[in-house]
Wavefront OBJ file of the C-alpha trace (Angstrom):
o trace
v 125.580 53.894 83.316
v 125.546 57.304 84.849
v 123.040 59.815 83.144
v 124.785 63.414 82.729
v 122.182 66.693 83.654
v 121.432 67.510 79.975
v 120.182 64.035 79.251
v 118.461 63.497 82.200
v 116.204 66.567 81.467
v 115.680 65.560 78.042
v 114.434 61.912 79.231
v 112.103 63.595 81.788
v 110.801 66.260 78.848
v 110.756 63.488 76.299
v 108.646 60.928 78.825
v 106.612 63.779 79.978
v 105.150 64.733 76.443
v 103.769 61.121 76.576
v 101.652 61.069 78.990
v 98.144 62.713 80.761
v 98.105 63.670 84.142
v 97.538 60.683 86.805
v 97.108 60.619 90.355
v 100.503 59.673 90.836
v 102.805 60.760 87.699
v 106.057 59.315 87.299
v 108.374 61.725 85.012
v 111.440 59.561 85.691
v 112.786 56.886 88.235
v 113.585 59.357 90.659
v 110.972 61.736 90.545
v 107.714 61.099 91.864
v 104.875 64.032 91.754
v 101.571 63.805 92.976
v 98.689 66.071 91.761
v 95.520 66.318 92.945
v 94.423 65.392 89.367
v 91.457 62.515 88.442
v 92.973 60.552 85.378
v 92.622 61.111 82.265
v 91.379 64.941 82.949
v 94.249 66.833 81.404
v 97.865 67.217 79.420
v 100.815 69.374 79.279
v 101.773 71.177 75.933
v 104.425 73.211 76.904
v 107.554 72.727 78.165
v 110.459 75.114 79.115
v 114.082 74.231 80.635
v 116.488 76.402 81.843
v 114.185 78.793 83.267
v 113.732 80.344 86.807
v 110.708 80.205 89.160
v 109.865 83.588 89.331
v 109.972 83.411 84.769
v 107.985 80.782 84.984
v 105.310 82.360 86.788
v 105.390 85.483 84.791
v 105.123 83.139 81.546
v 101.609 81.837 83.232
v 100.488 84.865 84.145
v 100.962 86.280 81.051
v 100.077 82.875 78.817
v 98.458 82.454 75.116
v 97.519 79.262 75.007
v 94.399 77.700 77.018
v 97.105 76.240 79.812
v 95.615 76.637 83.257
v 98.143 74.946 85.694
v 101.679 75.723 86.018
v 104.218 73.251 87.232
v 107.429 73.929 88.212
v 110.472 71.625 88.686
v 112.916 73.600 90.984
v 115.537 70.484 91.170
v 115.857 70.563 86.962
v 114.722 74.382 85.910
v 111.735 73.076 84.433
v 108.640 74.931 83.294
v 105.415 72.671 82.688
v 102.123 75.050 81.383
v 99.542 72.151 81.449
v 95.071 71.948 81.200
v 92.837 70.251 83.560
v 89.223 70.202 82.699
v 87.824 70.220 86.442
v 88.303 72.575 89.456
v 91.668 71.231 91.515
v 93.384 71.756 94.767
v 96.922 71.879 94.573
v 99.107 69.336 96.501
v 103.212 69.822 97.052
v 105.329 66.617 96.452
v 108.298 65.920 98.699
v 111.040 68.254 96.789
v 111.138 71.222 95.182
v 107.990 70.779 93.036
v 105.126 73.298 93.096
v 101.600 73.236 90.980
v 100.169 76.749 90.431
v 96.507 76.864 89.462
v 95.188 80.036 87.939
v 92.951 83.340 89.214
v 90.304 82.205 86.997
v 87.872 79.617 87.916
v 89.933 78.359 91.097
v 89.034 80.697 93.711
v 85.644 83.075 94.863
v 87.110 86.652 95.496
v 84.371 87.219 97.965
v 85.139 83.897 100.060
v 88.047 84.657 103.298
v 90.332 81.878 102.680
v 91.983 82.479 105.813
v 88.976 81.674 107.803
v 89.515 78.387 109.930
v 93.292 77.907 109.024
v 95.859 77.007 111.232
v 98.417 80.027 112.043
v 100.803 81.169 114.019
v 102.626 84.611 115.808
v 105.303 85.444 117.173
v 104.623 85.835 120.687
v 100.929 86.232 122.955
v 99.794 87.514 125.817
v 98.301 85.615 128.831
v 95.637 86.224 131.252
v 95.480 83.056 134.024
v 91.391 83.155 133.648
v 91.329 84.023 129.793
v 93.885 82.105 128.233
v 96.216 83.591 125.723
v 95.549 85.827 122.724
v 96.061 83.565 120.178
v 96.808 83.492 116.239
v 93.952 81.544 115.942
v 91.681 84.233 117.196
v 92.174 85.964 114.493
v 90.701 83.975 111.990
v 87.740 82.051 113.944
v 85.821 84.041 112.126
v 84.202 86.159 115.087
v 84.506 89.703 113.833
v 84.497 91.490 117.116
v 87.010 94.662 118.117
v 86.682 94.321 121.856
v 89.956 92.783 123.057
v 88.206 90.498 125.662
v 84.760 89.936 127.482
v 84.928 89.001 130.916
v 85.256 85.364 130.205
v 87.322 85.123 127.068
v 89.809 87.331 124.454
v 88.573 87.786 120.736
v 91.636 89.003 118.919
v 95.249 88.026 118.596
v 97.644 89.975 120.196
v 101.568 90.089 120.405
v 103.200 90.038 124.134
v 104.036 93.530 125.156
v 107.575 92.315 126.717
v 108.892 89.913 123.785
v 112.091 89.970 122.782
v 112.954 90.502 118.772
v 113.347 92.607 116.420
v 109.546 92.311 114.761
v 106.208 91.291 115.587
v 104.656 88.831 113.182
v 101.538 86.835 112.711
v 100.925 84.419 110.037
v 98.229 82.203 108.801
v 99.190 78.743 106.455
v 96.152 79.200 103.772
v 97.065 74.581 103.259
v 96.958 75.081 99.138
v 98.693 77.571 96.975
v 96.146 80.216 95.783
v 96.385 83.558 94.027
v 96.278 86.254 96.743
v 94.979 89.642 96.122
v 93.838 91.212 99.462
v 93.877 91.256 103.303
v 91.812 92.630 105.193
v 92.116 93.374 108.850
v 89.618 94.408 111.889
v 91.270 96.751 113.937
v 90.775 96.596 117.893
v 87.869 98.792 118.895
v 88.462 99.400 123.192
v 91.955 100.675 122.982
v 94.806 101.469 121.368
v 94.028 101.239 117.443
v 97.058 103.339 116.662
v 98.926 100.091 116.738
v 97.863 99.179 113.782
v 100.604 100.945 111.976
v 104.113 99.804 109.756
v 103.109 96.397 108.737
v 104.464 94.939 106.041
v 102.293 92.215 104.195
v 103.812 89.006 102.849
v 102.545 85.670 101.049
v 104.925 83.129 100.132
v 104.651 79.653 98.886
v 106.828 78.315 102.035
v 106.696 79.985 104.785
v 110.443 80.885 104.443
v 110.266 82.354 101.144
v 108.039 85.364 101.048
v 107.287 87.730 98.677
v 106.226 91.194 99.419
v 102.313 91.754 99.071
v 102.019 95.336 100.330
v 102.835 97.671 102.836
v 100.621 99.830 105.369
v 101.823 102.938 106.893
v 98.425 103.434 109.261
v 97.137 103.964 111.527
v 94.287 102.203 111.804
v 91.055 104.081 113.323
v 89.131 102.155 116.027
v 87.172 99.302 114.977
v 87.957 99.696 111.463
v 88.318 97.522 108.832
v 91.723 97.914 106.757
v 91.790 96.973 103.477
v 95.389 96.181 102.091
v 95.422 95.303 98.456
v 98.675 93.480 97.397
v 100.770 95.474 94.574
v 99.833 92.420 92.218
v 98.256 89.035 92.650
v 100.527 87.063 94.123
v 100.347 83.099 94.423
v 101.145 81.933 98.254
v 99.952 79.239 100.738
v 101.443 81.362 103.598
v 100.452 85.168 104.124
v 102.614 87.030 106.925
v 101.833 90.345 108.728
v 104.427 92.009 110.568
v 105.520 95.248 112.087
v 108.854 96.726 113.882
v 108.772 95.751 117.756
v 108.094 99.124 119.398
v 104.927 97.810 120.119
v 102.830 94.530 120.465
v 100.631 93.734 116.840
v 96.922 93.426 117.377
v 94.349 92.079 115.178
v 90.890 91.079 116.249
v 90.317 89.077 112.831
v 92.122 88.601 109.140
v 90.969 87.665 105.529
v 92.574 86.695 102.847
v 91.224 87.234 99.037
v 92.260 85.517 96.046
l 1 2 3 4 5 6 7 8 9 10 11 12 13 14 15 16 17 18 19 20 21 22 23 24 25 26 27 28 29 30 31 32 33 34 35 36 37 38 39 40 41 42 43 44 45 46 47 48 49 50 51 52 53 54 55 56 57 58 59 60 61 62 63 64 65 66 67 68 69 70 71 72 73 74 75 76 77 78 79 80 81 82 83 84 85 86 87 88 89 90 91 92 93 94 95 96 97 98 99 100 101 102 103 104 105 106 107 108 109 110 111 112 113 114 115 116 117 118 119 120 121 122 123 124 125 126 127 128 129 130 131 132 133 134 135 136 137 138 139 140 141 142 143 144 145 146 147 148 149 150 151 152 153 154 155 156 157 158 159 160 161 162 163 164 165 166 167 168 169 170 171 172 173 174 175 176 177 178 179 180 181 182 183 184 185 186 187 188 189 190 191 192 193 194 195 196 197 198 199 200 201 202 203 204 205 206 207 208 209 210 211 212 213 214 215 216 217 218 219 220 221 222 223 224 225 226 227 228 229 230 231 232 233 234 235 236 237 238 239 240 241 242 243 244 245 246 247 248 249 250 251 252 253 254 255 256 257
């Protein structure tokens, strides 16, 4: 017999209250979530339905209890504030179901998360005995402002001729973590007034970002710009872009929780 919305949840809530965490946690027949959890390590206490994503995060951020993972259910409103007793690393289940882990305890502020992650821009440049300026260059960890030596380029750098309306460049963190800062080492040989009318996003998917912070610039040559989001934002994806008057260049990028 068909189960109507309002029963459904209630089954889910009711089944959930039962049970720890598992690797592999069944709330219902249909929903399958996988956490990056060892058995037995943790519970969930509270439970809220009806509630939007963006409430639900505020309701972490801003919890009593000792909860220190948030779960949230996008396909039935629901609001999970659960404990763990160990250090995690949050893993997305096929769906619209996200795990937040907290500021606290999860993440080093002085480590660059960014550092060896895969990324992304919107456009590079090409030399036929250097290669291209690549995303990646960016955040191999190399913190040189020279453009290029004479057998390689060190920073990423947007095609001067490309066609759209911004230049981006964006770097896929591979976990949700609380973001706080970015930091950026402006190119040092030439032109470090391009550094200028970014706009800083982090996002949990890479199509739904939230805005971090803004920097009006410019940057000075071979500095290092510190951009401190307007809160701590939680995000697996952090985006930098600027209008496309002129190519975006960045010879490296953190990220701080």
């Amino acid at each position: 017999m068909p189960v109507d919305r309002l029963t459904y949840i209630f089954l889910c809530i009711t089944y959930c209250r039962c049970v720890q965490f598992s690797t592999s946690l069944d709330i219902n027949a249909t929903i399958n979530i996988n956490y990056a959890l060892v058995p037995g390590t943790g519970s969930c206490d509270t439970f809220i339905t009806s509630i939007s994503y963006w409430e639900c995060i505020n309701m972490f951020q801003n919890r009593t209890n000792n909860s220190n993972v948030m779960v949230y259910i996008r396909r039935f409103l629901l609001c999970k504030m659960c404990f763990v007793s160990q250090t995690l690393t949050q893993t997305q289940a096929i769906g619209s179901i996200l795990a937040y882990y907290p500021i606290t305890g999860t993440c080093n502020s002085s480590v660059n998360i960014a550092q060896g992650k895969p990324s992304n821009m919107s456009s590079s440049h090409f030399d036929v005995n250097k290669g291209y300026t690549s995303s990646g260059l960016a955040v191999d960890g190399i913190w040189e402002s020279r453009l290029q030596s004479s057998n390689n380029f060190f920073c990423s750098h947007t095609a001067e001729g490309q066609q759209s309306d911004e230049h981006w460049w964006m770097v896929n963190l591979e976990t949700i973590y609380p973001v706080s800062k970015v930091s950026i080492l402006n190119r040092g040989d030439c032109c470090p007034e391009r550094l200028r009318d970014l706009t800083i996003t982090v996002g949990e998917t890479a199509n739904d970002m939230q805005l971090c912070a803004e920097y009006a610039g410019p940057g000075s040559r071979g500095e290092v710009v510190n951009i401190t989001c307007l809160s701590s934002m939680y995000g697996q994806y952090v985006r930098i872009s600027k209008p496309a008057t002129e190519p975006l260049q960045m010879c490296e990028v953190a990220v701080y929780c």
